[in-house]
C-alpha positions in Angstrom: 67.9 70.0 6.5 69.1 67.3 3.9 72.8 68.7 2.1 73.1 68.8 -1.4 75.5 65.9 -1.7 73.2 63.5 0.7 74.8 60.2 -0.5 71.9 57.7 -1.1 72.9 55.4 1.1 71.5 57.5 3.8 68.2 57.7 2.3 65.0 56.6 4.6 64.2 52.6 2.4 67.6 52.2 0.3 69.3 49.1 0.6 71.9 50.7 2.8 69.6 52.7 4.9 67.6 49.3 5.9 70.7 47.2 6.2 72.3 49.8 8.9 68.6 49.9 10.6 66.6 46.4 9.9 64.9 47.4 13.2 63.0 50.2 10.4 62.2 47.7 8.1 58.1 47.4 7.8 56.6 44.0 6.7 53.1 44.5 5.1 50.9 43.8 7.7 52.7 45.2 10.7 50.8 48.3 9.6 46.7 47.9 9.1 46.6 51.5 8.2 48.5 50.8 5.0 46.6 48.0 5.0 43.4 49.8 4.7 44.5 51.7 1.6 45.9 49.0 -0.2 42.4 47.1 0.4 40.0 50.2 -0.3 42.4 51.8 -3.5 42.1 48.1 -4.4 38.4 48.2 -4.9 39.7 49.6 -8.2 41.4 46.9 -9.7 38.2 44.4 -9.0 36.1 47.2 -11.2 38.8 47.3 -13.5 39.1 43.1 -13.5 35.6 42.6 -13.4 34.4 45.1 -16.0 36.9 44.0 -18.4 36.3 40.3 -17.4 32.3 40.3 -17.5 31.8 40.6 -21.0 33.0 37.3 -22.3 30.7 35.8 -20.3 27.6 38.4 -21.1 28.3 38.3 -25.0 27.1 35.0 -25.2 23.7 36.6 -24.2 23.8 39.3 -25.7 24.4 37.6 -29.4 20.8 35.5 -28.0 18.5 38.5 -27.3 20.1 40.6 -30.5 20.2 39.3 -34.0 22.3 41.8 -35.6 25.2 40.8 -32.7 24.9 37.0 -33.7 25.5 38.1 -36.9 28.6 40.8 -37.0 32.0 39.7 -36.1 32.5 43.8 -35.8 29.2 44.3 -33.5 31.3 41.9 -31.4 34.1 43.1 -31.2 33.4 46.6 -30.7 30.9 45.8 -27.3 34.3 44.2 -26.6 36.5 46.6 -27.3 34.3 49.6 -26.6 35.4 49.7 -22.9 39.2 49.7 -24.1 38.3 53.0 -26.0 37.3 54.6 -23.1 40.3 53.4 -21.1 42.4 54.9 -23.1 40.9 58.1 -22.9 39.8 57.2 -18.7 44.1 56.8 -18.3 44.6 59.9 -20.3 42.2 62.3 -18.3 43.5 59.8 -15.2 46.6 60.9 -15.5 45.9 64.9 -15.6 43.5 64.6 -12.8 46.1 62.4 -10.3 48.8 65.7 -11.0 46.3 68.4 -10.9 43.8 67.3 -8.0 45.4 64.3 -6.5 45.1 60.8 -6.6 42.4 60.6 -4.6 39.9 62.5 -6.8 40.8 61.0 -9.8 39.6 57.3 -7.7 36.7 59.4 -7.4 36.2 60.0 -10.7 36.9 56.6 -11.8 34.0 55.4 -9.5 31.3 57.9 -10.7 32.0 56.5 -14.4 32.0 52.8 -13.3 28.1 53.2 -11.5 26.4 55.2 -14.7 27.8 53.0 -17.1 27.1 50.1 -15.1 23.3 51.2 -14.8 22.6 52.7 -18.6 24.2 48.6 -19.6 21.6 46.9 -17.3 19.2 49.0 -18.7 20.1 49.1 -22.6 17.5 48.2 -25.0 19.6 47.9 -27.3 23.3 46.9 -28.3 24.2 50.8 -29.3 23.4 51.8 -25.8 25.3 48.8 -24.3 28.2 50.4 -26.6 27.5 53.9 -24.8 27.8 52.1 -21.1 31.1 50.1 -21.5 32.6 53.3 -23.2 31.5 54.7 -19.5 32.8 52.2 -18.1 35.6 52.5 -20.0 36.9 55.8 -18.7 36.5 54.6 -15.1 38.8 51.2 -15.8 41.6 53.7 -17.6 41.4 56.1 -14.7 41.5 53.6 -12.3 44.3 51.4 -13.8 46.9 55.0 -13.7 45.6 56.1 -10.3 45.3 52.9 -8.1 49.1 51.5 -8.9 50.5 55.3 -8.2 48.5 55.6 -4.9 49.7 52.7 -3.3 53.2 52.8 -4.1 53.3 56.3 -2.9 52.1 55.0 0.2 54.1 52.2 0.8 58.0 51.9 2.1 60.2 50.4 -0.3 60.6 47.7 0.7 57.1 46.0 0.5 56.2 48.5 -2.3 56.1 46.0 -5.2 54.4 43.5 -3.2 51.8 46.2 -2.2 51.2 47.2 -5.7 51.3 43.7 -6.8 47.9 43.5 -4.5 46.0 45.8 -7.1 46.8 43.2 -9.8 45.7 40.8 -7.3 42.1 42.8 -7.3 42.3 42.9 -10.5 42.6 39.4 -11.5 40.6 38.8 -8.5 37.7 40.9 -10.6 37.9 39.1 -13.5 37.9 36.0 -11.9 34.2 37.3 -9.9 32.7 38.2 -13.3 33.3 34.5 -14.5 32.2 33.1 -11.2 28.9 35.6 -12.1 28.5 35.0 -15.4 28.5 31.2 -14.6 25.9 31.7 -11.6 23.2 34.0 -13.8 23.4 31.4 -16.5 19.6 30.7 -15.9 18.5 33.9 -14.6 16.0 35.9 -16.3 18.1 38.8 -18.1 21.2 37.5 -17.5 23.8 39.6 -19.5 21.6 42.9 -17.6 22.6 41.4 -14.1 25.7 40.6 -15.7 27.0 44.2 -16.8 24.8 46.1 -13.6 26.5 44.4 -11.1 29.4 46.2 -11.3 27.9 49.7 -9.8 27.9 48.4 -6.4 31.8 48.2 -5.7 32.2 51.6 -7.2 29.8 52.9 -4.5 31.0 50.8 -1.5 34.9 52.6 -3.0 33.4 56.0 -3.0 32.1 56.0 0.6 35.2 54.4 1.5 37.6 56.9 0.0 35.4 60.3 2.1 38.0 58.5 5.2 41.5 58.0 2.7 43.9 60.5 2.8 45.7 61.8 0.0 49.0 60.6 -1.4 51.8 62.0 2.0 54.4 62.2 -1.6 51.3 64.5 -3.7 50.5 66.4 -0.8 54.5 67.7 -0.3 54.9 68.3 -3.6 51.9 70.5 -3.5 53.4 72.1 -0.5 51.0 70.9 2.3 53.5 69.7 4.1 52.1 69.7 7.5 49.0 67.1 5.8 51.4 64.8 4.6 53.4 64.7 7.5 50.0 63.8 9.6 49.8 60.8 6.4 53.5 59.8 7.1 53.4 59.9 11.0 50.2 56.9 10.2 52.6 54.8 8.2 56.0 55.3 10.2 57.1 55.1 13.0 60.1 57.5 14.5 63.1 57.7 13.6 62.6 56.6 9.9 59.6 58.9 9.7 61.2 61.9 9.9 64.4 60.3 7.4 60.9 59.8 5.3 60.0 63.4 5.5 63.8 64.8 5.1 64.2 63.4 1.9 60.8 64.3 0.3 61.8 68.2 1.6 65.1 67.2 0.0 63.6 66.7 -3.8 61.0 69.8 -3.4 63.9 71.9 -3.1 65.3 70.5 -5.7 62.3 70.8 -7.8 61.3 74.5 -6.6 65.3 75.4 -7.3 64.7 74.0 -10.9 61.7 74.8 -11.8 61.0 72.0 -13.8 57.9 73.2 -15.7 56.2 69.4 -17.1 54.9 68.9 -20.5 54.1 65.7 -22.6 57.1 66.9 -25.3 59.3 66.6 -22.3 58.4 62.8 -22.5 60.2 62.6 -25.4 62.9 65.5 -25.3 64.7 64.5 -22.1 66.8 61.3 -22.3 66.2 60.2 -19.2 62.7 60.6 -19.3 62.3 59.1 -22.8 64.2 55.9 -21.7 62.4 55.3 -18.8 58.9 55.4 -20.6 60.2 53.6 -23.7 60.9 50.4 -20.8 57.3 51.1 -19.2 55.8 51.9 -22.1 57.0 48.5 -24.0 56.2 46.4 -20.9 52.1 47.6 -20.8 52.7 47.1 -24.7 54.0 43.4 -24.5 51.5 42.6 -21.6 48.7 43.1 -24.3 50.7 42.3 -27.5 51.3 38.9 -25.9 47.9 38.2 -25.6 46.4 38.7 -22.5 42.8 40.6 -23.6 42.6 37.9 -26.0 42.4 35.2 -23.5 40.3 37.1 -20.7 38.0 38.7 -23.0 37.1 35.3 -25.8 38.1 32.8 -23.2 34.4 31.3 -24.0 34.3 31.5 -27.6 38.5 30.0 -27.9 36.9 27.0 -25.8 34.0 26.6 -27.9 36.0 26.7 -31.0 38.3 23.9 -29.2 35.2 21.9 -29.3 33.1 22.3 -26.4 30.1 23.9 -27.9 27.9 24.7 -24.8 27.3 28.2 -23.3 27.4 26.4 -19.5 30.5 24.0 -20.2 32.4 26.6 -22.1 31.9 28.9 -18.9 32.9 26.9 -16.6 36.0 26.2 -18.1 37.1 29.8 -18.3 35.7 30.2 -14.9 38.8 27.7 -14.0 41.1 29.8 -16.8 40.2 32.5 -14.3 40.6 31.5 -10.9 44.4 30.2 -12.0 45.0 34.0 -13.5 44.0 34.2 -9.7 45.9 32.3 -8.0 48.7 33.0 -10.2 48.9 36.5 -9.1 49.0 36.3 -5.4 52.4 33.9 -5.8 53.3 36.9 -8.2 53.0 39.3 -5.0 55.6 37.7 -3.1 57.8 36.9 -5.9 58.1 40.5 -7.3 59.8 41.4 -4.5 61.5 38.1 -3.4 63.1 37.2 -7.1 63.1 41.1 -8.0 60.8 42.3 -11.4 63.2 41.6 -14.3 64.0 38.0 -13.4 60.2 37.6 -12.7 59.5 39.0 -16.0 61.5 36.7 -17.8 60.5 34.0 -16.0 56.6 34.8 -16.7 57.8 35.0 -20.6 59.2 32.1 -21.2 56.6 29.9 -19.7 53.8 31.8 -22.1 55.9 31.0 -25.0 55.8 27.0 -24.1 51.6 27.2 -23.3 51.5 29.2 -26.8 53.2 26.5 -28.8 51.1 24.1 -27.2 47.9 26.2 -28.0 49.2 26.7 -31.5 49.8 23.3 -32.7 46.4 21.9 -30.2 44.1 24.1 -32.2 46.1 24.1 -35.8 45.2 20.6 -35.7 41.6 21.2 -34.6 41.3 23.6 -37.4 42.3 21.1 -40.1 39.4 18.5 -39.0 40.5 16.5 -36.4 37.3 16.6 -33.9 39.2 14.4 -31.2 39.0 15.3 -27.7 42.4 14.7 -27.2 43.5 17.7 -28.9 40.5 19.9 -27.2 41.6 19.0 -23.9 45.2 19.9 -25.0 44.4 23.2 -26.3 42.5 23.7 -22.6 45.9 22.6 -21.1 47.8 25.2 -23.0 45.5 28.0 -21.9 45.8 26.7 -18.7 49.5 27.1 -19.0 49.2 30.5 -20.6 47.8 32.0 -17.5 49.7 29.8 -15.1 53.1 31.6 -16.2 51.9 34.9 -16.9 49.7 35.5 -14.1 52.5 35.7 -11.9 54.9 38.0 -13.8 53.4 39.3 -17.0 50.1 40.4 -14.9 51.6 42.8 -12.5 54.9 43.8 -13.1 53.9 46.3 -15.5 51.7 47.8 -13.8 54.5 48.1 -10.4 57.4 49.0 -12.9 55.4 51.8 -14.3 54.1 53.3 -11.0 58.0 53.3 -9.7 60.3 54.3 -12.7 59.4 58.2 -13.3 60.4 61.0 -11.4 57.9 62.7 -9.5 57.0 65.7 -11.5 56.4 62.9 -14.2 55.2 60.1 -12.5 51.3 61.1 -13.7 51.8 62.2 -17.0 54.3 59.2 -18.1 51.7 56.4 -16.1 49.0 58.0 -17.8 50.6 58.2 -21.4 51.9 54.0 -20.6 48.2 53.2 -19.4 46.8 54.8 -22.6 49.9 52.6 -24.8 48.4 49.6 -22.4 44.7 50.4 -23.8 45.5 50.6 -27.4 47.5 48.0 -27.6 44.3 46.0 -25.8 41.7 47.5 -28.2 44.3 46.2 -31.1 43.9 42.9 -29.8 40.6 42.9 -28.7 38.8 44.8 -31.9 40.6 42.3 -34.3 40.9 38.9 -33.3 37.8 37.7 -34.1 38.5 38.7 -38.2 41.7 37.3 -37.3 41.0 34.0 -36.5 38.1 33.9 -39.6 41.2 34.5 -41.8 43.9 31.9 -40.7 42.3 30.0 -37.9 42.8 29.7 -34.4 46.4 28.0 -34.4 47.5 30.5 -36.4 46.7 33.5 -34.6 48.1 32.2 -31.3 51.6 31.3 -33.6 51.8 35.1 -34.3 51.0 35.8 -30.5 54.5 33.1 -30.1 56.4 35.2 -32.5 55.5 38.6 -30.3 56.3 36.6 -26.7 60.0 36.2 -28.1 60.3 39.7 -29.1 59.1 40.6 -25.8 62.0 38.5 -23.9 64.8 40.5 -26.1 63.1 43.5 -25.1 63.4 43.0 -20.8 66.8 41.6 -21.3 67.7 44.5 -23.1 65.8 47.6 -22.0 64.3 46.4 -18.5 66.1 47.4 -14.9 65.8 45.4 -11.6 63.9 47.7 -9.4 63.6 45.6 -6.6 63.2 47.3 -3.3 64.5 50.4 -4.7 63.5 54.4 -3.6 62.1 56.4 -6.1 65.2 58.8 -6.3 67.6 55.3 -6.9 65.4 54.2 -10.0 65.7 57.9 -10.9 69.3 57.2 -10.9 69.7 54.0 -13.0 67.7 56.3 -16.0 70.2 59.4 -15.6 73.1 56.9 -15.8 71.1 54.8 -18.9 70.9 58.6 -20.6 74.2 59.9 -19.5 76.1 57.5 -18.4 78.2 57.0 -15.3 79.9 60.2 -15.1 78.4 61.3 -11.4 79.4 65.1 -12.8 76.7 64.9 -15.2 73.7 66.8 -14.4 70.1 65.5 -16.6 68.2 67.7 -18.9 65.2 67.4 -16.5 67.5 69.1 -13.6 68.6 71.9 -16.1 65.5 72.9 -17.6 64.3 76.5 -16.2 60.6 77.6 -17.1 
């Protein structure tokens, strides 16, 4: 039994535990059954990439075969945004569901919304019931994009935890990257925008068969008190003697909990200090990630090219489908740098680059929008999207997602990823639902100088609010808020250890 004053250097995946025992470090594929679920939970992220990547392509068949599409802006942007709605309600119920019933169900849940609204868009006669399907569809990319981040860090070590998480944002740019590669193939197929939208039901089934062989979270299951299942999870991921470190210091926090009683509610969010700082840093990072323009550039990439100057449905494709595959690319050096160079330096990184690729977009497209039809400048404003993903592909794209599945305590960890998810999708229907009117109003260069303006807010925000949680346990992150709420006083004791149900 762990003593009440372990030290955390002991812990099984601190920095002091690994450095005393390297031979117990775990690289990411020593171990295929981690592996396994961080491919299958993965599955996810391409629905969630995919189904939020498909409809730029599909709109510009959809305005063909419906009139009153071509000819509303807001029709537009609510097919658009339709699906964001329902992830903000998907990460909301995602959220319950991952505390209540497990991670695993709420996957399962997530794929059952992804293949009937997939189905009811490929067979929508009209644009209202295409708005019913993405809603749908919706629900299953919020529920996904809480659960899938949270399941895989929960079963990786430490030390290859950002990187493993970092793989979902690799699916996920991975599935928007697909949907361009479809949209461009089913350019001259018979009901394109149908195949378009269906498509996306067959992942969702291939993940739900998949998921009857996945165990539950090993951390969910203890906490739930089925301690001899997670220990048969645990014993698949690590080996002896680290294994039972592993298990010792998860029976050490359920005492702790059970001795507490630490009854959770959203309030509490906001109440406790520590709780309130660490989802103000999460919440602000899924906030900036959209603020700075990301839906905008996945979800009109065709439409920004077209008002660039290339007019065509087929060339403006295929230049997003290149847009794409860098957002790609971009990610997978973004999984070994998150935990090489460690999240905040990452972040920062990511940041600035996006605020050069903005100015560039801002002044290529101001001067396209003042009448000057040269190539030069369309070709620049291409460049400067290409730039835009380049540098935030890498950082912007996933760290988020890992910082927000790593920096709540345990009793918090679904409601607080749930509640940054939902910040995530509202701050993408924002976006999403507006910039369209936006740009009618004051032009294209002008709404990407207002995106510039948001990318420097956003760096004074990680210098000042974000932590480096690189390679850290879940109870050392737990640390650096106690100390951010309390300070450094080690006598302290949090409001979340003193409140008593």
């Amino acid at each position: 039994m762990v003593a009440a004053n372990m030290n955390i250097s002991r812990k099984a995946g601190s920095f002091n535990y690994l450095e005393k025992h390297p031979e117990r470090r775990i690289s990411i594929f020593q171990n295929s059954y981690i592996v396994a679920i961080t491919l299958t939970a993965g599955i996810g992220g391409l629905l969630f990439g995919y189904d939020t990547g498909v409809i730029s392509g599909a709109l510009l068949y959809i305005k063909e075969d419906f009139e009153q599409v071509k000819n509303s802006y807001f029709l537009q942007e609510l097919i658009v945004a339709m699906a964001l709605v329902g992830a903000i309600f998907g990460a909301t119920i995602g959220g319950y569901i991952n505390d209540v019933l497990g991670r695993k169900m709420a996957i399962v849940v997530a794929d059952f919304c992804f293949a009937v609204g997939s189905l009811i868009m490929a067979i929508a006669p009209n644009p209202y019931v295409i708005i019913i399907g993405r809603f749908l569809v919706g629900l299953g990319v919020g529920a996904a994009s809480v659960t899938a981040p949270v399941y895989i860090a929960e079963v990786s070590p430490s030390e290859i935890r950002g990187g493993l998480v970092g793989f979902n944002a690799l699916m996920i740019t991975g599935g928007q990257f697909l949907s361009f590669v479809i949209n461009y193939a089913l350019t001259k197929v018979p009901g394109t925008w149908r195949w378009m939208l269906g498509v996306a039901g067959s992942p969702a089934v291939v993940q739900l068969v998949f998921m009857i062989f996945l165990p539950e979270s090993p951390r969910w299951l203890y906490f739930k008190n089925k301690k001899e299942a997670a220990a048969n999870v645990l014993s698949k991921i690590y080996p002896l003697p680290r294994l039972e470190d592993e298990i010792e210091i998860l029976e050490f926090h359920l005492e702790k909990e059970q001795k507490n009683k630490v009854k959770v509610n959203y309030s509490d969010v906001f109440k406790l200090k520590e709780i309130r700082v660490a989802f103000i840093c999460g919440a602000g990072l899924q906030a900036f990630q959209q603020f700075t323009g990301i839906s905008i550039v996945m979800y009109y990439s065709p439409i920004i090219i077209q008002l660039a100057g290339f007019k065509s449905n087929d060339a403006a494709l295929f230049l997003s489908l290149i847009v794409s595959g860098l957002n790609a690319g971009g990610t997978i050096l973004g999984i070994y740098l998150i935990d090489a160079s460690g999240r905040k330096k990452l972040t920062l990184g990511s940041l600035s680059g996006v605020a050069i690729a903005l100015t560039i977009l801002s002044v290529a497209c101001f001067i396209i929008g003042h009448g000057n039809a040269s190539q030069v400048y369309a070709w620049l404003a291409i460049v400067g999207l290409a730039l835009y993903i380049i540098f935030f592909a890498p950082g912007m794209g996933p760290v988020p997602w890992a910082v927000n599945s790593e920096i709540y305590p345990e009793e918090y960890r679904g409601i607080c990823g749930g509640m940054s998810a939902t910040v995530n999708w509202i701050c993408s229907v924002i976006m999403s639902i507006s910039f369209l009117s936006v740009v009618d109003a004051i032009g294209l260069g002008g709404s990407f100088m207002i995106l510039l303006g948001v990318t420097v807010v956003a760096i004074v925000f990680v210098i000042i609010y974000m932590p480096e949680t690189k390679g850290l346990t879940f109870e050392e992150v737990s640390n650096i808020w106690k100390e951010k709420a309390y300070g450094k006083d080690k006598n302290d004791i949090s409001l979340v250890e003193k409140t008593i149900t």
